[in-house]
N, CA, C and O atoms as CSV, one atom per row, in Angstrom:
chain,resi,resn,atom,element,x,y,z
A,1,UNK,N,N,0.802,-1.194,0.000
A,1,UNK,CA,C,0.000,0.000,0.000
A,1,UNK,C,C,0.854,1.271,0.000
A,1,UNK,O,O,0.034,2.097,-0.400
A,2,UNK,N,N,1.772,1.803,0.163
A,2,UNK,CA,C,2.850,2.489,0.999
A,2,UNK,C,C,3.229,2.439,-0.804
A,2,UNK,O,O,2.694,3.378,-1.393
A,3,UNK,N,N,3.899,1.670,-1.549
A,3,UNK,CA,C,4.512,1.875,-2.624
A,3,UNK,C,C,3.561,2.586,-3.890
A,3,UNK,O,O,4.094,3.033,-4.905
A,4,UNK,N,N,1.902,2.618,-3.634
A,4,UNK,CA,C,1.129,2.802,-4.454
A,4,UNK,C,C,0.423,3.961,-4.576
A,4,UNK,O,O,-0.698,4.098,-5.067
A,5,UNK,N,N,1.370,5.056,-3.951
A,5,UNK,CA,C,1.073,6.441,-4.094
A,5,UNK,C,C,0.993,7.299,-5.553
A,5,UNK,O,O,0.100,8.114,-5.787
A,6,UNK,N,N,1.849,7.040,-6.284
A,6,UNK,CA,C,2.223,8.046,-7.600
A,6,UNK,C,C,1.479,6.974,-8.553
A,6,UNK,O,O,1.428,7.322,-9.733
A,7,UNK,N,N,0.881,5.702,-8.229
A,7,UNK,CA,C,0.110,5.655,-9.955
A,7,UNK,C,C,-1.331,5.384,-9.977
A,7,UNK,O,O,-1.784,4.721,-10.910
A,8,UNK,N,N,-2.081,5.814,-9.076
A,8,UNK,CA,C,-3.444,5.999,-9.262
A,8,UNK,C,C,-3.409,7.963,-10.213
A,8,UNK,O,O,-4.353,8.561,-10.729
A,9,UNK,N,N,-2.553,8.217,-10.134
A,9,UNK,CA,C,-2.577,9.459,-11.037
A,9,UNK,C,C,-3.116,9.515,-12.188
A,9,UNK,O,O,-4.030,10.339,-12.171
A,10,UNK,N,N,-3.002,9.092,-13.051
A,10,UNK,CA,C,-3.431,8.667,-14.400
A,10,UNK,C,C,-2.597,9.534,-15.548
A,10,UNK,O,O,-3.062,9.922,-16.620
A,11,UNK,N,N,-1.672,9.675,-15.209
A,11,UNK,CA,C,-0.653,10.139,-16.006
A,11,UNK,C,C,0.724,9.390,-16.204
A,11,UNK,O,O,1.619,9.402,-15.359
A,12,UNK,N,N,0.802,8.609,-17.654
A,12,UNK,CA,C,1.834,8.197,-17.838
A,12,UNK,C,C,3.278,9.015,-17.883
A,12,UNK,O,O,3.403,10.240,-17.870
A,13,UNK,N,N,4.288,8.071,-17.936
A,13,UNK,CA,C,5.234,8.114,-17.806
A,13,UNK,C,C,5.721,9.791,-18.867
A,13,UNK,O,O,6.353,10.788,-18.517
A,14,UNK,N,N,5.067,9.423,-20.196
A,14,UNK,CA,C,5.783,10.220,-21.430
A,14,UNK,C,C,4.879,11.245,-20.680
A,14,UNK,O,O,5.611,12.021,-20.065
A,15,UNK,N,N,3.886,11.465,-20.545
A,15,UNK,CA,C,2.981,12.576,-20.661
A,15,UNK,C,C,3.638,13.298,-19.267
A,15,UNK,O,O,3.706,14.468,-19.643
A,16,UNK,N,N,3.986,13.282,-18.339
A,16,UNK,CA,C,5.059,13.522,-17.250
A,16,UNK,C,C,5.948,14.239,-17.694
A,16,UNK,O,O,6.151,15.369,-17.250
A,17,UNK,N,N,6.955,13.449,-19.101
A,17,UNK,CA,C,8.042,14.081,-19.416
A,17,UNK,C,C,7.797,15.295,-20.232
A,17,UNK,O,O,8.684,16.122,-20.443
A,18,UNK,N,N,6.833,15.377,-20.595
A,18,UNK,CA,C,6.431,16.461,-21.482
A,18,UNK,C,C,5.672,17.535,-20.780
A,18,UNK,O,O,5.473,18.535,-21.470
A,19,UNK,N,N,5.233,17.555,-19.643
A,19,UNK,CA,C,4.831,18.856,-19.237
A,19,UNK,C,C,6.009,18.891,-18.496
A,19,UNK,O,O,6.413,20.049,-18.603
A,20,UNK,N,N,6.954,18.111,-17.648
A,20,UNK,CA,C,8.293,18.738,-17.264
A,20,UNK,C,C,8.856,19.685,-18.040
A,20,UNK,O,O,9.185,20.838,-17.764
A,21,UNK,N,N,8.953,18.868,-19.369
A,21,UNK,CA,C,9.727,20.148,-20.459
A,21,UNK,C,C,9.459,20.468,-20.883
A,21,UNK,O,O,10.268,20.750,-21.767
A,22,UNK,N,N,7.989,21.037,-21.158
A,22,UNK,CA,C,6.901,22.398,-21.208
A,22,UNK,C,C,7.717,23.370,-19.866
A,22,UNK,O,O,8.469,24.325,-20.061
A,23,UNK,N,N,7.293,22.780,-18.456
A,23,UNK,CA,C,7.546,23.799,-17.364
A,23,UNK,C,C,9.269,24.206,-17.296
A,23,UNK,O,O,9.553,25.267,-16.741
A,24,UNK,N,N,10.426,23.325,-17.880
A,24,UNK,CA,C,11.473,23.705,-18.096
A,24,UNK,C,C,11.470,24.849,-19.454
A,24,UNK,O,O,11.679,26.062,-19.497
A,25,UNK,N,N,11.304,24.352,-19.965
A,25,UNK,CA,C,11.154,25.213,-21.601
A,25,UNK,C,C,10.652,26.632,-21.269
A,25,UNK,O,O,11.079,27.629,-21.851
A,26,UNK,N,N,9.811,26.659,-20.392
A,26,UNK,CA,C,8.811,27.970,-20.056
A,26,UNK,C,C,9.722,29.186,-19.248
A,26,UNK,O,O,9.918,30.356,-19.576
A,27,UNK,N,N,10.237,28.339,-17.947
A,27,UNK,CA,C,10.979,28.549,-17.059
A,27,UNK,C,C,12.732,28.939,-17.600
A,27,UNK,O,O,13.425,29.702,-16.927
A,28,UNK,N,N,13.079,28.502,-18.457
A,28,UNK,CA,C,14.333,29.145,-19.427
A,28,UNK,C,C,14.063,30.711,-20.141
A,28,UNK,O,O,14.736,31.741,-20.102
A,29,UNK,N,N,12.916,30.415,-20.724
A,29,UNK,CA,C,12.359,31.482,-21.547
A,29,UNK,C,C,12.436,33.101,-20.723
A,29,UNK,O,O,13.016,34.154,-20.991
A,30,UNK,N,N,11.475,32.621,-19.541
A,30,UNK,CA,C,11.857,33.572,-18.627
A,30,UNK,C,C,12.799,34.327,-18.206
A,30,UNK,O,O,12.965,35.546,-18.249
A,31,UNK,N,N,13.694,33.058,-17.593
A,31,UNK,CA,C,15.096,33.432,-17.200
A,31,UNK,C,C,15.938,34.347,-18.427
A,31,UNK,O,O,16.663,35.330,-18.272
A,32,UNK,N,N,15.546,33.624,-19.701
A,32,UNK,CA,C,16.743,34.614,-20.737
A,32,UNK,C,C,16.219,36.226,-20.260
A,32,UNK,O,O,16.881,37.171,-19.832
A,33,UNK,N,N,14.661,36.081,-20.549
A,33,UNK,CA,C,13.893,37.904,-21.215
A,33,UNK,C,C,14.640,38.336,-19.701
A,33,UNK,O,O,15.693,38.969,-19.775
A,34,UNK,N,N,14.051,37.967,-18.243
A,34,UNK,CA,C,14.973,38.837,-17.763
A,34,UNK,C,C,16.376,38.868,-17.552
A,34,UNK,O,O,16.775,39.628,-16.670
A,35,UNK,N,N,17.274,38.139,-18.236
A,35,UNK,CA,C,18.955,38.404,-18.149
A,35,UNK,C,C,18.859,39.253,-19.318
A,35,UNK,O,O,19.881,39.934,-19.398
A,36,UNK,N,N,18.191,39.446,-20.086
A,36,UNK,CA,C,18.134,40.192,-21.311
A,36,UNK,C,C,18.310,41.717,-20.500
A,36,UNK,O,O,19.229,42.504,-20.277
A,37,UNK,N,N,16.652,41.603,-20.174
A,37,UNK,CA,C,16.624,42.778,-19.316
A,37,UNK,C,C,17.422,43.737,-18.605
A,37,UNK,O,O,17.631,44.930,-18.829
A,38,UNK,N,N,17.933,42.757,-17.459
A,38,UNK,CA,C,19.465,43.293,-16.705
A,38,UNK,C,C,20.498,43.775,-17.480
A,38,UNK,O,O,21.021,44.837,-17.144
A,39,UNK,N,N,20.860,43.225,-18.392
A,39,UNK,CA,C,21.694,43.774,-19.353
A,39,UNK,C,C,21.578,45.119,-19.819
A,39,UNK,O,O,22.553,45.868,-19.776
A,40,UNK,N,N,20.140,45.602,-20.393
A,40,UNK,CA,C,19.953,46.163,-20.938
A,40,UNK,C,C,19.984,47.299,-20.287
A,40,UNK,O,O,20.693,48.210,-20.715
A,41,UNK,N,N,19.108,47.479,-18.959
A,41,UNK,CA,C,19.879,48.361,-18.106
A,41,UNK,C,C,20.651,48.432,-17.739
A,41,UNK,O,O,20.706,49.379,-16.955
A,42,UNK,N,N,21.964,47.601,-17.878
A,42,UNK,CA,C,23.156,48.078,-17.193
A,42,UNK,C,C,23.844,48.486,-17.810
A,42,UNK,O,O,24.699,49.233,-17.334
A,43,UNK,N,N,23.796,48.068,-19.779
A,43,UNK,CA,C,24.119,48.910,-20.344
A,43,UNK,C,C,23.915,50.479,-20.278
A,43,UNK,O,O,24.724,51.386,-20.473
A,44,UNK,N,N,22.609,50.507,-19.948
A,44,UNK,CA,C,22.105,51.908,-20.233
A,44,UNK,C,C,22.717,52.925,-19.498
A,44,UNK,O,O,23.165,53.979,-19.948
A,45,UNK,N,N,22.705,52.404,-17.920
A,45,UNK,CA,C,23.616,53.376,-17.298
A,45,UNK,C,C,24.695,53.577,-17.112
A,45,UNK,O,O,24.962,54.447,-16.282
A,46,UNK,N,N,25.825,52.844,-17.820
A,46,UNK,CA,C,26.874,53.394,-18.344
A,46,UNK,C,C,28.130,52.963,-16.777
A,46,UNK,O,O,28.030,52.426,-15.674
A,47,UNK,N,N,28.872,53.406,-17.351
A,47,UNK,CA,C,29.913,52.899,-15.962
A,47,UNK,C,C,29.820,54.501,-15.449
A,47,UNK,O,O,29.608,55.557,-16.045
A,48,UNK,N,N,30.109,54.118,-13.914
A,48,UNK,CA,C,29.685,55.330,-12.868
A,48,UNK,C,C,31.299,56.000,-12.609
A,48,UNK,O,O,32.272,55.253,-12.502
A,49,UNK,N,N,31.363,56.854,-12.564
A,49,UNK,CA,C,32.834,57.524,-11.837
A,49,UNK,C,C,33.276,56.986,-10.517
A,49,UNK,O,O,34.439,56.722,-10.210
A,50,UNK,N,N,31.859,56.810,-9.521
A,50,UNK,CA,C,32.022,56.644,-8.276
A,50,UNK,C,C,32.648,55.229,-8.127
A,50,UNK,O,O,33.476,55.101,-7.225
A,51,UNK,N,N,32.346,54.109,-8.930
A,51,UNK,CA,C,32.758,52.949,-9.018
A,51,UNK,C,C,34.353,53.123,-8.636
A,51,UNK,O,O,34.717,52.652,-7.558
A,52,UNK,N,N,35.200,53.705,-9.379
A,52,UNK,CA,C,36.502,53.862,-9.284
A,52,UNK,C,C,36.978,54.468,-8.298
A,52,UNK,O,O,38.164,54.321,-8.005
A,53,UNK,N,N,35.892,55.529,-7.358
A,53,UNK,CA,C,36.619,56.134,-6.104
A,53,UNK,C,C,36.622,54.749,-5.368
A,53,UNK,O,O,37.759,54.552,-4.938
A,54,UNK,N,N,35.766,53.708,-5.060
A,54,UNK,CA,C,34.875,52.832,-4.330
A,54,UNK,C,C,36.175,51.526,-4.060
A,54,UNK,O,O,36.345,50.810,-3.073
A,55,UNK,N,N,36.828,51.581,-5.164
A,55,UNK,CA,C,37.910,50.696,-5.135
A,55,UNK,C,C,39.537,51.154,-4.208
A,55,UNK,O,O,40.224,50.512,-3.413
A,56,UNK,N,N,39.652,52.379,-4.717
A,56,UNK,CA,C,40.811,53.068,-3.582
A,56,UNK,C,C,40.516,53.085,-2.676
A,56,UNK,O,O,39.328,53.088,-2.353
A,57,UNK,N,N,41.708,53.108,-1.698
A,57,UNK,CA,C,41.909,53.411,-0.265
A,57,UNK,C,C,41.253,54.553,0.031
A,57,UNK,O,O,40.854,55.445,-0.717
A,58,UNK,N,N,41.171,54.405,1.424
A,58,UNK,CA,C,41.000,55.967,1.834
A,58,UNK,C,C,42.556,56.611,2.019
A,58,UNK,O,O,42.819,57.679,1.467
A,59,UNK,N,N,43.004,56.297,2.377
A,59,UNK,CA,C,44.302,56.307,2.435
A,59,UNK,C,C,45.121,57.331,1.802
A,59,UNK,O,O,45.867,58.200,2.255
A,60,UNK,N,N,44.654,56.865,0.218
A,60,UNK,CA,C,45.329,57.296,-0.911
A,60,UNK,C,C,46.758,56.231,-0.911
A,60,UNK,O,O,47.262,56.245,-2.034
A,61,UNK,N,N,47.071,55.857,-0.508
A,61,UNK,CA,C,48.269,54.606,-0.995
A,61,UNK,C,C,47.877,54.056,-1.708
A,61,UNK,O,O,46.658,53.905,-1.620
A,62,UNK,N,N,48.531,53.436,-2.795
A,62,UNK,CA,C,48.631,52.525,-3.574
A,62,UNK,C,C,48.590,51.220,-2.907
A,62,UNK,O,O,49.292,50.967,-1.927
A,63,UNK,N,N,47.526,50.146,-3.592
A,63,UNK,CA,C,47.627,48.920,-2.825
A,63,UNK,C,C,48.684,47.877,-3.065
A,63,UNK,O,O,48.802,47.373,-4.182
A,64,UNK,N,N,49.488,47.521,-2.013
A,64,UNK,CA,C,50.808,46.391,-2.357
A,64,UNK,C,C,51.813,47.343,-2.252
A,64,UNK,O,O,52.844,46.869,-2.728
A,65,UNK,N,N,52.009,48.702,-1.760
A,65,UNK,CA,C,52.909,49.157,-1.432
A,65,UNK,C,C,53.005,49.827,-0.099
A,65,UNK,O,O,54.063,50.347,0.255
């Protein structure tokens, strides 16, 4: 009784594999439009000046010396 959980379902084996990779297929699609997305704004705003203060010391030394 215990082993006879998953096939009173009435969904074979193939028909399983095919809405998996419907919901994979779907779920990629997604993922590209928004990496697309991200891109696209990050193109847009361009590299920042502040980025480069953000990396120096406060210091002002050179790092490794």
């Amino acid at each position: 009784m215990k082993g006879d959980r998953g096939k009173d379902t009435g969904k074979t084996g193939a028909a399983v594999k095919d809405s998996r990779r419907d919901r994979l297929k779907l779920a990629l699609r997604e993922n590209l439009k928004r990496r697309k997305a991200q891109a696209r704004g990050r193109s847009d705003a361009g590299p920042s000046e502040s980025a480069d203060t953000s990396l120096n010391d406060a210091s002002g030394e050179k790092p490794g010396a």
